[in-house]
C-alpha positions as CSV (number, residue, x, y, z in Angstrom):
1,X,13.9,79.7,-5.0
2,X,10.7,79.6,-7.9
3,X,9.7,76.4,-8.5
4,X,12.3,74.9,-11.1
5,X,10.9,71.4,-12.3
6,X,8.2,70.1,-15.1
7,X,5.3,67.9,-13.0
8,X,5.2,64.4,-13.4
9,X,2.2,64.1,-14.4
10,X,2.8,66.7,-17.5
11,X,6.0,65.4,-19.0
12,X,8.1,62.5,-16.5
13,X,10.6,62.6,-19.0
14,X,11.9,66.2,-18.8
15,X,10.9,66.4,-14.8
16,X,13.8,63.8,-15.1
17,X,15.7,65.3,-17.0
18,X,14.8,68.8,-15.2
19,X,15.7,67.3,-11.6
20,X,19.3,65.5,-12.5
21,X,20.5,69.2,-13.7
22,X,18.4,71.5,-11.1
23,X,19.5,69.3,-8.2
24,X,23.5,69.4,-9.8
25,X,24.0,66.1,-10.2
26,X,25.1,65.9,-13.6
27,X,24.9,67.7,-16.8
28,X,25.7,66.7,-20.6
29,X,29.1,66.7,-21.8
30,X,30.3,68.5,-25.1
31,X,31.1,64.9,-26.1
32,X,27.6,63.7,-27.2
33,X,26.5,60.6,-25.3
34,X,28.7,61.5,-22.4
35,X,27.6,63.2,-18.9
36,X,29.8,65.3,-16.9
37,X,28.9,63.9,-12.5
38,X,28.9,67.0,-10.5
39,X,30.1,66.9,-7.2
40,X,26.9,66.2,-5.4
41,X,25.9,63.7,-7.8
42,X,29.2,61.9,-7.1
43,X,29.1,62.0,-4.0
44,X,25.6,60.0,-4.1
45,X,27.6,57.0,-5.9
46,X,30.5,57.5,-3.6
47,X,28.2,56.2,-1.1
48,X,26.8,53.6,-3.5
49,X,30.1,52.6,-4.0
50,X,31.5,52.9,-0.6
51,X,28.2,50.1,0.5
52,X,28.8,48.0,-2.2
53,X,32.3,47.8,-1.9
54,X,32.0,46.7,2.0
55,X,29.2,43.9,1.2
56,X,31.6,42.0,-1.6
57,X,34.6,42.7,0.4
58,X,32.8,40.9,3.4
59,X,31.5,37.7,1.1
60,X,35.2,37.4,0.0
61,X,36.0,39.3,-2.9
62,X,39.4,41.6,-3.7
63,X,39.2,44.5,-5.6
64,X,41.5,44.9,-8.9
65,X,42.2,46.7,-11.8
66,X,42.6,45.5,-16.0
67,X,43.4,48.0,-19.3
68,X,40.9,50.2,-20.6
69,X,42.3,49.0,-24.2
70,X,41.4,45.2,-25.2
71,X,42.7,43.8,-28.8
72,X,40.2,43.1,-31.2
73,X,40.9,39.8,-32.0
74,X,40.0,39.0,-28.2
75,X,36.2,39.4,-29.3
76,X,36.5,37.2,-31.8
77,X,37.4,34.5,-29.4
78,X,33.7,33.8,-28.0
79,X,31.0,34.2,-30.5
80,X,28.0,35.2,-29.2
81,X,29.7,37.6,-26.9
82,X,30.9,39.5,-29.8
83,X,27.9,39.6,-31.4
84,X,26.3,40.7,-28.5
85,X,28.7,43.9,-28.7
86,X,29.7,44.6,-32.0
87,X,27.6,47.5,-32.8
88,X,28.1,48.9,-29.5
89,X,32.4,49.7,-29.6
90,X,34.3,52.1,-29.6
91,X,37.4,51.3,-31.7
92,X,40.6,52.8,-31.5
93,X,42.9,52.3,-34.7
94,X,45.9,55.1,-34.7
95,X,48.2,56.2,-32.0
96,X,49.6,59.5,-32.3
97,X,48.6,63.1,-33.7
98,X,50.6,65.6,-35.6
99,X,50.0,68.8,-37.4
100,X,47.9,69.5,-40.3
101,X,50.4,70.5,-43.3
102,X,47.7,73.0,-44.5
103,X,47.2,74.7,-41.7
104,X,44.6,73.4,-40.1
105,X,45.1,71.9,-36.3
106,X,46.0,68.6,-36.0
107,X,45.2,65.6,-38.3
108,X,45.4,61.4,-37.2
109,X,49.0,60.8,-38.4
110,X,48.3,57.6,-41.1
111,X,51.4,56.3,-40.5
112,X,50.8,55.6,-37.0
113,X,48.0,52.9,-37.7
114,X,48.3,49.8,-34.9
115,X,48.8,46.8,-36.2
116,X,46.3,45.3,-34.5
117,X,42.6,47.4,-33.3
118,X,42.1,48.4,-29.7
119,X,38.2,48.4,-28.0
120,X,37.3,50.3,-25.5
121,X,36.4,48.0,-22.9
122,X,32.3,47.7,-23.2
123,X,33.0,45.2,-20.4
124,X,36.0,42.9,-19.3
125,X,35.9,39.7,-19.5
126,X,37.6,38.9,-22.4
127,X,41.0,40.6,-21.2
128,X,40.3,39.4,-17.6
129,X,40.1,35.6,-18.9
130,X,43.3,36.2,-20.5
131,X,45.0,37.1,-17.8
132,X,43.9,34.0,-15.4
133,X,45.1,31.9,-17.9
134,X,48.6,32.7,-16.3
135,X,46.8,33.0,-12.7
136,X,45.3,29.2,-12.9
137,X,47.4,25.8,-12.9
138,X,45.3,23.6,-10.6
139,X,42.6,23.9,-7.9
140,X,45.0,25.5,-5.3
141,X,44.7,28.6,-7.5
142,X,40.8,28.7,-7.0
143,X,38.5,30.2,-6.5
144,X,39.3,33.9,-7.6
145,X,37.1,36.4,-6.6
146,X,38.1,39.7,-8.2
147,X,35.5,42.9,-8.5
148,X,36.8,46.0,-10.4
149,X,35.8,49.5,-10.7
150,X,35.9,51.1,-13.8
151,X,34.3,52.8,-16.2
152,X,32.9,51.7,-19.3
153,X,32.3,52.7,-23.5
154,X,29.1,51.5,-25.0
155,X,28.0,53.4,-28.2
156,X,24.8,55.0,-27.1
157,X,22.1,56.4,-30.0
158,X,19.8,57.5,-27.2
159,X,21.9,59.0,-24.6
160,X,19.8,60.0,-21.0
161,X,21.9,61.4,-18.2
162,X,22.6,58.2,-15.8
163,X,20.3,56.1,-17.7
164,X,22.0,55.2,-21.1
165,X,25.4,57.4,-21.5
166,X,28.1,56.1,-23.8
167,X,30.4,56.1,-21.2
168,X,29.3,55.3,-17.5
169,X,30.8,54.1,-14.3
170,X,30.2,50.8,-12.6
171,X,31.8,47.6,-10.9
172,X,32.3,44.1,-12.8
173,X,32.8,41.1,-10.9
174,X,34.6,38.1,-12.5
175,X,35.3,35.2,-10.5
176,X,36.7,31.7,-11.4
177,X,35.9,28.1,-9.9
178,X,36.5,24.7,-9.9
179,X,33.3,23.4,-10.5
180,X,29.7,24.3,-11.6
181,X,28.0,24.3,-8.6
182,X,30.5,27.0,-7.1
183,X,30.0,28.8,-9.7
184,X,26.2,28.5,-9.8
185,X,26.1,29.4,-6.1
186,X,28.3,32.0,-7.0
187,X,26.3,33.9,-9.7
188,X,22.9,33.3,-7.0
189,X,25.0,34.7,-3.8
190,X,25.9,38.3,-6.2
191,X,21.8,38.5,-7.7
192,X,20.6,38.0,-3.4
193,X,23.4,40.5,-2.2
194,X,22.6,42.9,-5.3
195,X,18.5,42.8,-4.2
196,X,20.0,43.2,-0.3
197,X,21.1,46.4,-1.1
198,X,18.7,47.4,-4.0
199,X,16.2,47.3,-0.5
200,X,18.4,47.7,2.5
201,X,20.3,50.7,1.0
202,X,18.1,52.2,-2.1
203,X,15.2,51.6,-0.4
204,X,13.9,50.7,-3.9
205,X,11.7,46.8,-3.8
206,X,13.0,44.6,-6.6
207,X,12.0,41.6,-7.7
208,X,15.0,38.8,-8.7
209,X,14.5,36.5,-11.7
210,X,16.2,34.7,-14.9
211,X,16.5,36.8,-18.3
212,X,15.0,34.9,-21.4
213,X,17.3,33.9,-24.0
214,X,17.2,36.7,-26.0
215,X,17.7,38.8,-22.7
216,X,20.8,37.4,-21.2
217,X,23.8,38.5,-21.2
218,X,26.0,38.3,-24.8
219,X,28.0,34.5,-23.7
220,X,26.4,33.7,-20.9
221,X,24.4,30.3,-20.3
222,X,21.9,31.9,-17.4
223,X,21.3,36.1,-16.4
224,X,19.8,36.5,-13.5
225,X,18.9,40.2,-12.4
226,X,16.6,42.5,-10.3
227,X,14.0,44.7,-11.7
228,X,12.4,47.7,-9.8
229,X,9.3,49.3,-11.0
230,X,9.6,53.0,-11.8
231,X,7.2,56.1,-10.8
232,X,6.1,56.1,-14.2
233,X,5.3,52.4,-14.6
234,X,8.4,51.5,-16.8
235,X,10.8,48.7,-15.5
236,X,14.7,49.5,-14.7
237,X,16.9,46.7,-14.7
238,X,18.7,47.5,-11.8
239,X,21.6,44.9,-11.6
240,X,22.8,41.5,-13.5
241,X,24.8,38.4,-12.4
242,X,25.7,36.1,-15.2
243,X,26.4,32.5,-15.2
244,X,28.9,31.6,-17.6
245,X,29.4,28.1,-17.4
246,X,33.1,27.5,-19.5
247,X,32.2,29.4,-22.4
248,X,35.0,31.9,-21.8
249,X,37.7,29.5,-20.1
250,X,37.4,27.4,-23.5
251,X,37.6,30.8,-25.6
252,X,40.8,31.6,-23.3
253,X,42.2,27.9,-22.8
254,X,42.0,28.4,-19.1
255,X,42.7,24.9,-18.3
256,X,43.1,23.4,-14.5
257,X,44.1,20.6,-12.7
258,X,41.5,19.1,-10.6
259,X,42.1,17.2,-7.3
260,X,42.4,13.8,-8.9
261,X,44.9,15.5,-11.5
262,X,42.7,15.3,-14.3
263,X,42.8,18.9,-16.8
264,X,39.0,20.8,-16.7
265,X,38.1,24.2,-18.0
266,X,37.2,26.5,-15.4
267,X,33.9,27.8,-14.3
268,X,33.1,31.4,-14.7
269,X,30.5,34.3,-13.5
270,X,30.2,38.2,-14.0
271,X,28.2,40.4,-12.6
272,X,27.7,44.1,-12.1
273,X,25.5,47.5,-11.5
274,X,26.7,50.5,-12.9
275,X,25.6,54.3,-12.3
276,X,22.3,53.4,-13.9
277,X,21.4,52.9,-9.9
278,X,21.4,56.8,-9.7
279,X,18.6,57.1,-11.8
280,X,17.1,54.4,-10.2
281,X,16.9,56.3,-7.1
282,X,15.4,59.3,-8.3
283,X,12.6,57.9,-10.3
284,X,11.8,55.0,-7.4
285,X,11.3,58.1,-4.5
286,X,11.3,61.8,-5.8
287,X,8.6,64.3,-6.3
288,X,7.8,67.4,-8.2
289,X,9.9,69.0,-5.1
290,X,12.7,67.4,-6.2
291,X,14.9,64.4,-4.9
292,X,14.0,61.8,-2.1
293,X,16.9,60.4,-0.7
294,X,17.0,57.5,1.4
295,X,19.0,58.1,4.5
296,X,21.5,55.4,4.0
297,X,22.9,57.0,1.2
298,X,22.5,60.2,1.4
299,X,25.6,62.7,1.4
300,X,24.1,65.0,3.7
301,X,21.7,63.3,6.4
302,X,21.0,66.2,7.8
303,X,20.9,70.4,7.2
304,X,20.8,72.7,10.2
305,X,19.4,76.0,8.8
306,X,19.8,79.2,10.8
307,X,17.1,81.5,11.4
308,X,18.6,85.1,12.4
309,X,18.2,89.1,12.5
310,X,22.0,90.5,12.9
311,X,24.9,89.0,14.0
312,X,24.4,88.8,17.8
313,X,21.1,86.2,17.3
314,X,24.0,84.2,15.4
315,X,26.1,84.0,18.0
316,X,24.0,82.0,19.6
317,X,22.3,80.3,16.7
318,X,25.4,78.9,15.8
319,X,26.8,77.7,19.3
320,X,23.7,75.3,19.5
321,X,24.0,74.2,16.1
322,X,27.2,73.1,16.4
323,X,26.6,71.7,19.3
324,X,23.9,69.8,17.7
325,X,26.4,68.8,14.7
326,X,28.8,67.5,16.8
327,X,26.2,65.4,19.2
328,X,24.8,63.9,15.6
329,X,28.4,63.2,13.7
330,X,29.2,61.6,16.9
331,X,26.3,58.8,15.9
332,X,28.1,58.7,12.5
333,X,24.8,61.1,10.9
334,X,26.7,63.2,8.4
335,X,25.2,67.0,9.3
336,X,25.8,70.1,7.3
337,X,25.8,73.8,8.9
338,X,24.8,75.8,6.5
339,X,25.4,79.5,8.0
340,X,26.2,81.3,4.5
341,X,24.6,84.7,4.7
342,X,24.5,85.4,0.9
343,X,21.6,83.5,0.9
344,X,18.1,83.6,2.4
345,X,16.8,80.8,4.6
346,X,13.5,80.7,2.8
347,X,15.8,79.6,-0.6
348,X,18.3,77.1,1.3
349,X,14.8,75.4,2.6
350,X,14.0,75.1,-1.2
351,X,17.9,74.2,-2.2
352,X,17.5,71.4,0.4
353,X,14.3,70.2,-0.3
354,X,15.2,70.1,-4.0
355,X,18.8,67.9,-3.6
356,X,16.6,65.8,-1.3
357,X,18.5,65.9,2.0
358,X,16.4,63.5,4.4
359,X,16.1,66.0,7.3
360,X,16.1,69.6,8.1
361,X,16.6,71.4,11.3
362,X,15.6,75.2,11.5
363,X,16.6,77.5,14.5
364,X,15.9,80.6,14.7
365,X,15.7,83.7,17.8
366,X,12.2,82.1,19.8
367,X,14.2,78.4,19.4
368,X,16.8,79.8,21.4
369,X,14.9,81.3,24.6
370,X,12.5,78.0,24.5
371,X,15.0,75.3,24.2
372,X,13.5,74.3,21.1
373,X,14.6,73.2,17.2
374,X,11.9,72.7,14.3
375,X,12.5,69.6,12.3
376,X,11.1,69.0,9.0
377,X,11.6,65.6,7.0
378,X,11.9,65.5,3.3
379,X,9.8,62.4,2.5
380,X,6.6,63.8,4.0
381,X,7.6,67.5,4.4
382,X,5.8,67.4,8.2
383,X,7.4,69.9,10.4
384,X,7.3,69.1,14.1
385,X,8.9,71.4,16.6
386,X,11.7,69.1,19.3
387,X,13.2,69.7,22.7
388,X,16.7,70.5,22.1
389,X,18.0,67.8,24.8
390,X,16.2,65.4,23.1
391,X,16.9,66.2,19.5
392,X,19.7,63.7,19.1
393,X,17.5,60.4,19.5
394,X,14.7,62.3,17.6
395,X,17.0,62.3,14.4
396,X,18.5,58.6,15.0
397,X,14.8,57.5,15.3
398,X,13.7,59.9,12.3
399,X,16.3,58.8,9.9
400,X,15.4,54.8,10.5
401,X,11.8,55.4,10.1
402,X,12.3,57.9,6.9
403,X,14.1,54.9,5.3
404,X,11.2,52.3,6.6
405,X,8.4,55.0,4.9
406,X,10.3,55.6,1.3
407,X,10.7,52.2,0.9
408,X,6.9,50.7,2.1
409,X,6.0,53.8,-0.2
410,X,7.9,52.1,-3.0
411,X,6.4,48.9,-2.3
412,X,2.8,49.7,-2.1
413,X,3.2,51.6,-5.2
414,X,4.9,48.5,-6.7
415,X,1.9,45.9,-5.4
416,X,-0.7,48.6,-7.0
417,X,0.8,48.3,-10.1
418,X,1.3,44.8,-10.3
419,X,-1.2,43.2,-12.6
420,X,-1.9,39.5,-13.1
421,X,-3.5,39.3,-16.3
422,X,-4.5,36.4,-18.5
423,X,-6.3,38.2,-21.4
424,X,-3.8,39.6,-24.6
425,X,-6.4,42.3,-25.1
426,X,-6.4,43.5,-21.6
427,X,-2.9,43.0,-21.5
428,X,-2.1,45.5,-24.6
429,X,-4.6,48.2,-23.1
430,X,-2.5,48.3,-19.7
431,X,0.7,48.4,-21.3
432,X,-1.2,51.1,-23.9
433,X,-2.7,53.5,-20.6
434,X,-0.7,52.6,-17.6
435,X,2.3,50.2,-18.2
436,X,3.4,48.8,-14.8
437,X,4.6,45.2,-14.0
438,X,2.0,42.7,-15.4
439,X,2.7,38.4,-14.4
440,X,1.4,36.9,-17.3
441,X,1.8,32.9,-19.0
442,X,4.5,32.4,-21.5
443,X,4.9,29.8,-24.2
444,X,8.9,29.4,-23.5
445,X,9.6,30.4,-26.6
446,X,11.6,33.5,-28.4
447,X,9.3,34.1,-31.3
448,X,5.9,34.7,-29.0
449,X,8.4,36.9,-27.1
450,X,8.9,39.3,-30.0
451,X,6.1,39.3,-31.1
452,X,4.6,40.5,-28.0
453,X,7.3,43.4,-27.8
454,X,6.6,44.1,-31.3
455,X,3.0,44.6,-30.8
456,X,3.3,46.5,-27.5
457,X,7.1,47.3,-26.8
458,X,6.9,45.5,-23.8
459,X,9.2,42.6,-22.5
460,X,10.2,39.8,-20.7
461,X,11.8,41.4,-17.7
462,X,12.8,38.3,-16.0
463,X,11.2,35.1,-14.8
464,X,10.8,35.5,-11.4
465,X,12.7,33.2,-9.3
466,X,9.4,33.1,-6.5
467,X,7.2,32.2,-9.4
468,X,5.0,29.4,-8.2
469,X,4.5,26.4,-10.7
470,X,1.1,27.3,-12.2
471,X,-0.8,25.7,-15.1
472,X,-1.8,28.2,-17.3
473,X,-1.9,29.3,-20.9
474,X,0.1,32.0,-23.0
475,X,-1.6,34.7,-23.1
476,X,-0.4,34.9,-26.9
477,X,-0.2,31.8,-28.3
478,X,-2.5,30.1,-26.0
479,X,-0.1,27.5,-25.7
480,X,0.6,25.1,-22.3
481,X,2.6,27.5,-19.3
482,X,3.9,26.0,-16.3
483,X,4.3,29.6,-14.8
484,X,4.1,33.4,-14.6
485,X,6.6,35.7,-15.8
486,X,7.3,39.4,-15.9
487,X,6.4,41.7,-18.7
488,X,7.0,46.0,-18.7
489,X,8.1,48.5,-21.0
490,X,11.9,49.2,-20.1
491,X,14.5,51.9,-20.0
């Protein structure tokens, strides 16, 4: 297989864009904004789903489901949230079809016009808050911790496969308590378990903070998210968990009576990560070879590649490879035999390499009469030749340390490219050259915040929640800073 995919270094933006299509993970839909998830892509966020779904299942949550269609005048009901999301829906105002009288296809039918507008859900909690007002009387009826998965319509201008897409896939947590501090701990337990798997699963370092004001989420009173820092040196917000105080229980009248009988407005939080975590994973690990999946959720852990001249080296080929499969998939490592003989080994090793399976394993005729398999791992591409009787520990072992080395690789590359910087100068020449994650002092307010992403399209990515207390001046305004915070250009 020829080398399919731009370098890095020469355009990171089409190797992107090269790698999600030459790897089949998805490819653009004739709908513009829209992607198409190809099999092998899909199965990627089956696993991301599939983890995700276990950790919020184990802290308590139940998953549900709510309409795609939410009336308009629900929007109207909280004020920043629709502000936050006006220029983003997708509105639907007629209901049925029929023939064009001239001839030409079909035509919107005027007189079917709804009396009242549909969205397309850009996110739920507007209709979710109007159902638990029929769900919550009094405190028995708390908390509820409901997560649904669903997929989501958000005009996009600047559609990029997994990144932005107009519609994408995610999950959207919306839970409902009795008091502030429940709710407070609740938003904090989803941003820790969200970082848990960002590292345990992704293998991808993140750092956990606060959004600004003018980066939260559209009605919430706090955001708190995780940011991972990109191959490229560009920030990807990587998951959000919202604090909503009773913004949306006062929007919804979702009233309850507390212990001592007295009638309170209900606390609220969101939260969510969406298929945005797919790019997130390519741009935190690949190469110019194509993807670098971490074990953990990788669809096919490992590849067993035969080596062969004529069917009678097959034979045998095959009865130690599946041998091998079955001594693997009995340690729950997903293992694929890939015997197809319309195909060369030579290109499957590049086919492989290039959809990022962690390991391969390679027998051919000499592998037979010594007893022997070659094993080469993706992250490194170092080929060592194994004992077959000990080849079973040798890929247990080799898939845990593959998953330690792509994630201390993300990590050092994340400490390299973590600048603390006091100077505005300096500061505007590394976001001109490099970009990266630079900890900088910050007046507090909005106005030195745009100003700064006006001058140099970086922004406040999120004030760290490990942020020391530190006197210090903004490195704009010069005024008084009690801490750091994190600036980087953005997708």
């Amino acid at each position: 297989m020829a080398k399919v995919l731009t370098c890095r270094k020469e355009d990171y933006a089409q190797w992107y864009n090269d790698l999600v299509i030459k790897a089949d993970m998805a490819e653009n839909s004739v709908v513009r904004g829209c992607m198409i998830i190809k099999p092998y892509g899909y199965a990627i966020w089956e696993k991301i789903q599939s983890e995700l779904d276990k950790m919020f299942k184990a802290t308590g949550h139940s998953n549900a489901y709510f309409p795609l269609f939410i009336p308009k005048s629900f929007f109207s009901k909280e004020a920043n949230h629709v502000e936050g999301f006006a220029k983003e829906c997708a509105v639907v105002t007629h209901y049925r079809l029929k023939n064009d009288p001239e001839g030409k296809g079909v035509i919107v039918d005027p007189e079917a016009k709804l009396e009242e507008e549909l969205i397309i859900r850009p996110t739920s909690e507007t209709i979710i808050w109007n159902t638990y007002k029929n769900w919550i009387q009094s405190y028995r009826d708390l908390p509820i911790l409901i997560n649904q998965w669903a997929n989501v319509v958000r005009w996009e201008m600047r559609p990029r496969l997994f990144l932005r897409t107009t519609e994408f896939l995610w999950q959207e947590g919306h839970t409902a308590h009795a008091t502030r501090e429940e709710a407070v701990d609740e938003t904090l337990k989803m941003v820790d378990l969200y970082a848990r798997f960002a590292e345990e699963f992704m293998a991808m370092p993140v750092i956990k903070g606060t959004k600004t004001e003018f980066e939260r989420f559209a009605g919430a009173i706090d955001t708190y998210a995780i940011e991972a820092l990109m191959q490229d040196g560009k920030a990807l917000q990587s998951g959000t968990s919202h604090f909503l105080g009773q913004n949306f229980a006062r929007a919804f009248d979702v009233k309850f009576l507390d212990k001592t009988g007295k009638l309170d407005l209900v606390w609220a939080t969101s939260w969510g990560v969406s298929t945005r975590l797919m790019g997130a994973l390519i741009m935190a690990h690949s190469d110019d070879n194509g993807l670098i999946l971490p074990p953990r959720l990788a669809p096919i852990q490992v590849v067993i590649v035969p080596i062969y001249k004529g069917s009678g080296q097959l034979k045998d080929i095959g009865n130690t490879a599946r041998k091998i499969r079955k001594d693997l998939e009995y340690r729950n490592i997903s293992v694929k035999y890939d015997d197809r003989d319309i195909y060369k080994p030579g290109w499957k090793f590049a086919e492989y390499e290039l959809k990022g399976v962690p390991v391969r394993i390679a027998i051919g005729p000499r592998d037979i009469e010594n007893l022997t398999v070659e094993v080469a791992r993706r992250d490194t591409l170092e080929k060592v030749t194994i004992p077959q009787d000990k080849i079973t520990d040798h890929i247990q072992n080799l898939l845990t340390e593959i998953q330690e080395n792509i994630y201390n690789r993300a990590l050092n590359f994340r400490e390299k490219n973590t600048h603390y910087i006091n100077d505005y100068e300096e500061f505007k020449d590394l976001m001109e050259k490099n970009g990266g994650f630079v900890l900088a002092h910050w007046d507090g307010t909005s106005e030195t915040e745009l100003k700064i992403k006006d001058e140099t399209k970086a922004t406040i990515r999120c004030i760290p929640l490990d942020s020391p207390e530190e006197e210090g001046k903004c490195i704009y305004s010069g005024k008084p800073s009690k801490k750091r915070v994190l600036f980087a250009k953005a997708y």
